[in-house]
C-alpha positions as CSV (number, residue, x, y, z in Angstrom):
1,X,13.7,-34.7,5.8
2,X,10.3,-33.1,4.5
3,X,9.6,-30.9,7.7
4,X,13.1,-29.0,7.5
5,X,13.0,-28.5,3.5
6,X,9.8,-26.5,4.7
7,X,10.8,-25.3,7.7
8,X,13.5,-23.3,5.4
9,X,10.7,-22.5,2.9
10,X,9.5,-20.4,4.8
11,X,12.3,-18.8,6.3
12,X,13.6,-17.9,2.9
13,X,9.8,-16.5,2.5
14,X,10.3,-14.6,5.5
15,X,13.5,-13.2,4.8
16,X,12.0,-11.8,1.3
17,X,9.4,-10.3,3.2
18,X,12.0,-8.8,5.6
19,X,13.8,-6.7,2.7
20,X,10.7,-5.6,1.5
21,X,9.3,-4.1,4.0
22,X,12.9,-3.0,5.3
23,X,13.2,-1.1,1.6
24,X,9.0,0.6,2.2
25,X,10.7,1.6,5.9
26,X,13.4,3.5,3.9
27,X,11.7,5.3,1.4
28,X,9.0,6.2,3.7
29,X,11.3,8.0,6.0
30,X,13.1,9.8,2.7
31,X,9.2,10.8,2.2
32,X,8.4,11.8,5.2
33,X,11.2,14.7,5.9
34,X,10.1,16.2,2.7
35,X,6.5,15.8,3.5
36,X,6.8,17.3,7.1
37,X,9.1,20.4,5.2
38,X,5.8,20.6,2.7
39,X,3.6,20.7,5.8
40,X,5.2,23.1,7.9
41,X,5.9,25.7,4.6
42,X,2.2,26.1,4.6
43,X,1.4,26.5,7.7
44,X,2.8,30.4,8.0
45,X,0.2,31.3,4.8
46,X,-2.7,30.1,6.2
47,X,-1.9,32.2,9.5
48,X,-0.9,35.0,7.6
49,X,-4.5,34.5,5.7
50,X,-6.7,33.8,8.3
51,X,-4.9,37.2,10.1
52,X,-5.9,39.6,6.9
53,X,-9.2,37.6,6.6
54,X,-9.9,39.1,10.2
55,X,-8.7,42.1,9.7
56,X,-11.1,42.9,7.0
57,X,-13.9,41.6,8.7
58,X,-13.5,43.7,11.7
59,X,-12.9,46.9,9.1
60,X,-15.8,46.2,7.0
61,X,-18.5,45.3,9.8
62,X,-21.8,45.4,7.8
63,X,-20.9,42.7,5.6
64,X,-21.5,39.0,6.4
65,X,-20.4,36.7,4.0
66,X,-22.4,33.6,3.0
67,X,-19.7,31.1,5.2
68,X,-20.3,33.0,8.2
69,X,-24.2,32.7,7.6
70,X,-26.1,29.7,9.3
71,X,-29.0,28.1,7.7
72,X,-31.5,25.6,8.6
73,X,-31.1,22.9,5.7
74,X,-31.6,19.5,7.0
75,X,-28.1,18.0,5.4
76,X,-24.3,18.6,6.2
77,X,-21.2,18.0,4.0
78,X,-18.1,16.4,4.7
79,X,-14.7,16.7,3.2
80,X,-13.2,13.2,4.3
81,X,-8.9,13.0,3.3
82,X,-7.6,9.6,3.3
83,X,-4.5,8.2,1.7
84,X,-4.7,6.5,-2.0
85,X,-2.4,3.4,-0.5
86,X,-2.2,1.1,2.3
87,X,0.5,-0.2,4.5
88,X,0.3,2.5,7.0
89,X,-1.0,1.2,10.3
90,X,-4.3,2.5,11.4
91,X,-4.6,5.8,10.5
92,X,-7.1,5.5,7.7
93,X,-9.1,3.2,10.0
94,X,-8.9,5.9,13.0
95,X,-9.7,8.6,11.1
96,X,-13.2,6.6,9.2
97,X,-14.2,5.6,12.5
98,X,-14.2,9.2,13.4
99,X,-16.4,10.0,10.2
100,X,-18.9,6.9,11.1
101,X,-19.7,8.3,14.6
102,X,-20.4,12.0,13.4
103,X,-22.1,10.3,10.6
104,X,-24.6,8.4,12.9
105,X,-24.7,12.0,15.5
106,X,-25.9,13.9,12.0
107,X,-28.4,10.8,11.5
108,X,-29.9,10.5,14.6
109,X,-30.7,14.2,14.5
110,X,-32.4,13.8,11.3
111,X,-30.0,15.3,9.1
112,X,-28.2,13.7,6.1
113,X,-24.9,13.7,4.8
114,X,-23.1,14.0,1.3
115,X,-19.6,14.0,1.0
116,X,-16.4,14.7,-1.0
117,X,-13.7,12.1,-0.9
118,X,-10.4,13.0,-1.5
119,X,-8.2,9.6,-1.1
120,X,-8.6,6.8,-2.3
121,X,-9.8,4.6,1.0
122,X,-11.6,7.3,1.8
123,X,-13.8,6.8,-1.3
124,X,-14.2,3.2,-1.2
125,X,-15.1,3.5,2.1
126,X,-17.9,5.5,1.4
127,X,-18.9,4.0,-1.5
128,X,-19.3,0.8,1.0
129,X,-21.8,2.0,3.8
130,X,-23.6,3.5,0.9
131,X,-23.0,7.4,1.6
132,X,-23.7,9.8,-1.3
133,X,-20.1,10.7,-3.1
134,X,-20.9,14.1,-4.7
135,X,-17.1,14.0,-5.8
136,X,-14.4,13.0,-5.6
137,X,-10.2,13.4,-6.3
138,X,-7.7,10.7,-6.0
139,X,-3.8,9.7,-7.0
140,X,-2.7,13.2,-5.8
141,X,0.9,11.7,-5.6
142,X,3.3,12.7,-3.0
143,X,2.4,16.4,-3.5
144,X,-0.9,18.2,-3.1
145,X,-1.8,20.3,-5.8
146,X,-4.3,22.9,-4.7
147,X,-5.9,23.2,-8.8
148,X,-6.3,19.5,-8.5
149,X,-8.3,20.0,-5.0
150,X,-10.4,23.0,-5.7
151,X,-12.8,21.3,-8.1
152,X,-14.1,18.6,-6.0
153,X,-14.5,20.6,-2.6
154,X,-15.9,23.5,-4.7
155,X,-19.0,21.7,-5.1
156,X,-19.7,21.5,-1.1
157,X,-19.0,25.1,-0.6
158,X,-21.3,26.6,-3.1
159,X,-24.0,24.3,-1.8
160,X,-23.2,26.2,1.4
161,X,-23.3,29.3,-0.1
162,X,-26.9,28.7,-2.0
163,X,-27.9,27.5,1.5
164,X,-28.7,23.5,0.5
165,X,-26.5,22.1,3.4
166,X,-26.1,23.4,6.8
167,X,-22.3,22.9,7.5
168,X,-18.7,21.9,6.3
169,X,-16.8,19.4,8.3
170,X,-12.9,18.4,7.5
171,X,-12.0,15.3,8.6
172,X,-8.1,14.4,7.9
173,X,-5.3,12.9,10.1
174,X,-3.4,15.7,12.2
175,X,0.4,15.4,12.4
176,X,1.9,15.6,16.4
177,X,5.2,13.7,15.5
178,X,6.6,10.9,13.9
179,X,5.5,8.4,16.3
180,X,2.0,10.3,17.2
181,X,-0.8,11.5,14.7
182,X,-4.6,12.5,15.7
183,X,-7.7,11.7,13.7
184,X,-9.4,14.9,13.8
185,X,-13.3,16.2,12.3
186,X,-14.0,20.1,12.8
187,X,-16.4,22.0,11.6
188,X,-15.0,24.2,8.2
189,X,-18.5,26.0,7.6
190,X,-20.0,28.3,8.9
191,X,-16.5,30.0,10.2
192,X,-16.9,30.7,13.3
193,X,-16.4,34.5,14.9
194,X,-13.7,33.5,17.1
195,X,-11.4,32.1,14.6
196,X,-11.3,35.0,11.8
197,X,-10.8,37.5,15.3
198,X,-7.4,39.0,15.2
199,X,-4.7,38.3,18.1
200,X,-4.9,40.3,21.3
201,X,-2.5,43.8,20.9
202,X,-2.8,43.5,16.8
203,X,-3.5,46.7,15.3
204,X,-6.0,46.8,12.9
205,X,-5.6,48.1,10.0
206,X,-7.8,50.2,7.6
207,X,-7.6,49.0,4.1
208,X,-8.4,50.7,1.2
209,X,-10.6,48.5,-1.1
210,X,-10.1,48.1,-5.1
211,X,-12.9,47.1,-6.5
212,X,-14.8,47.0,-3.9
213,X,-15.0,45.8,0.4
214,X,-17.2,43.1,-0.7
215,X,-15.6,41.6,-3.6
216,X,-12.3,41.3,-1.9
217,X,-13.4,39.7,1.2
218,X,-15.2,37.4,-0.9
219,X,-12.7,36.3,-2.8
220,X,-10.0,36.2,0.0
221,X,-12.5,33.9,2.4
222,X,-12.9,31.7,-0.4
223,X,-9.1,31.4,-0.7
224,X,-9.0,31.0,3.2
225,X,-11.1,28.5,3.3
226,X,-9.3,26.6,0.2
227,X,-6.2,26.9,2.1
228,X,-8.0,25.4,5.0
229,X,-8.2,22.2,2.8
230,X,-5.0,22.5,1.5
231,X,-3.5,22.7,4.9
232,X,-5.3,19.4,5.8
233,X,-4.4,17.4,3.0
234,X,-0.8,18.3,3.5
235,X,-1.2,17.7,7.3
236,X,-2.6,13.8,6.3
237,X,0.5,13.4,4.1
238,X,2.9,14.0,6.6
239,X,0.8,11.5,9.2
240,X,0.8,8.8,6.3
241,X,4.6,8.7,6.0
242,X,5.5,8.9,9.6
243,X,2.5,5.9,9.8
244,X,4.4,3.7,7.0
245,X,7.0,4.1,8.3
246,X,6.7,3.0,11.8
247,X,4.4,0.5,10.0
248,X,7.1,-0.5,8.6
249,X,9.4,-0.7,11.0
250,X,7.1,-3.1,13.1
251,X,6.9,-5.6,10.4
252,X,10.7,-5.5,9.9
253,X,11.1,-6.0,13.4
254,X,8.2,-8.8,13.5
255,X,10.0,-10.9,10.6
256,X,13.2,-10.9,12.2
257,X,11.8,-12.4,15.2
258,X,9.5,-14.9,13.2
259,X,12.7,-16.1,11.1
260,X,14.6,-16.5,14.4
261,X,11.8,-18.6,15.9
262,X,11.5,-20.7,12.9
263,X,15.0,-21.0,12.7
264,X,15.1,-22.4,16.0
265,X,12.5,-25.0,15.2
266,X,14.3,-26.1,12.4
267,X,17.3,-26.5,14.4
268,X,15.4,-28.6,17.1
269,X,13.7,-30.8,14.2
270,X,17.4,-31.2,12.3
271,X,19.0,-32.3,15.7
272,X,15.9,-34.4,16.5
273,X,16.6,-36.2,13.1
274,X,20.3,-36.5,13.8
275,X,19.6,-38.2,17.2
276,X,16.8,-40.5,15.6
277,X,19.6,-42.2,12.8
278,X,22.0,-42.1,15.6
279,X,19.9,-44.5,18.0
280,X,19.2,-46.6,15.1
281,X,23.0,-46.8,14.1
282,X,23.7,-47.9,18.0
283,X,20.8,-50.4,18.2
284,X,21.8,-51.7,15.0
285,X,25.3,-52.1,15.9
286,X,24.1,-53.8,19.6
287,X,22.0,-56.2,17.5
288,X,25.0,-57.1,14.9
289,X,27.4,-57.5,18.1
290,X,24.8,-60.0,20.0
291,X,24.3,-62.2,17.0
């Protein structure tokens, strides 16, 4: 009976499947708790950042610092964060797609892109539709390291500065909630006005400056805007577990109903086999009996 010793072939193929993809689903979720606690630890320093950051801008007026500056250079940057493995749904797909249609927005206005990749699908994926990788940073493990990120994304912010692009974007994978994450691209440079303004009913306080008002604000923007990228790349780590995971989940749940179906066929062909050698027993027995 050829068509049931393959019939269980592939249910015992199935079934191996099954447990791995049942074990991914496991260590995913054990992943993803610590990844969301990672997430949501950073989250009060960049606030607490960005509020000091504003505070010193309103106190120190007559300075502009050269990522609140715009400039007219005819090519942008992007900071794309991807995930260095696959298996997670859509997410890197969503979140590409998002970078290809800014990508052609930029083009059709005339202005060219170069980009940092951090990830690595992100970097093949550039590499592929031919986009100018000024540098890159992958196998960052399950925790970001902010020395291993400053490097590569330092080179797109002191082209900024020196005025050879005309804007920043971040594009990374937002976490909602386990079962929801957002593909998002915003604009990092030039910082806008409205997001370094301090909340409504702050007071603002008057700071004392050692060295000097322009030296700190420089160096505290700078770590602002590195915490910006941090805060991203935790973000995306967080959306790639919960993604697995669900992933995950789906092709557990997919291979238990494919081994029930072929399971079912292979019942149906077994009993069709029985039947078949049955008839042939009768009908040989009616043939012995008439002779």
């Amino acid at each position: 009976m050829a068509a049931g010793k393959e019939i269980r072939g592939k249910i015992k193929s199935v079934e191996n499947t099954k447990k791995i993809t049942k074990a991914m689903e496991m260590v995913a979720a054990s992943k993803m708790r610590k990844a969301q606690d990672r997430m949501r630890a950073a989250r009060p320093y960049s606030e607490k950042i960005r509020s000091i950051a504003a505070n010193l801008s309103q106190a120190n007026p007559e300075y502009t610092h050269a990522f609140m500056k715009t400039n007219d250079a005819k090519s942008a940057g992007f900071i794309v964060v991807t995930t260095d493995k696959g298996l997670c749904g859509g997410m890197n797909t969503n979140v590409l797609r998002a970078v290809t249609t800014k990508l052609r927005e930029l083009q059709s206005a005339g202005v060219s892109a170069e980009a940092v990749a951090i990830g690595n699908k992100g970097l093949g994926f550039l590499t592929r539709i031919g986009a100018r990788v000024v540098s890159h940073v992958t196998q960052l493990g399950d925790t970001p390291h902010l020395d291993k990120l400053i490097g590569p994304v330092k080179v797109l912010f002191d082209a900024y500065a020196e005025g050879k692009i005309n804007a920043v974007y971040l594009s990374y994978t937002k976490f909602i909630n386990t079962m929801r994450q957002e593909s998002v691209v915003e604009q990092l440079l030039p910082l806008k006005a409205e997001s370094l303004q301090a909340e409504k009913g702050q007071h603002s306080w008057d700071y004392i400056y050692e060295p000097d008002a322009q030296t700190v604000i420089d160096e505290l923007l700078v770590r602002y805007v590195e915490s910006l990228v941090y805060q991203a790349v935790a973000e995306n780590m967080a959306s790639e577990q919960s993604a697995r995971m669900v992933a995950m989940k789906a092709a557990t749940d997919n291979a238990g109903n494919v081994i029930n179906e072929l399971k079912l066929v292979y019942n149906k062909t077994r009993q069709a086999g029985i039947t078949k050698e049955l008839s042939e027993i009768v009908a040989g027995a009616a043939a012995a009996t008439g002779n």
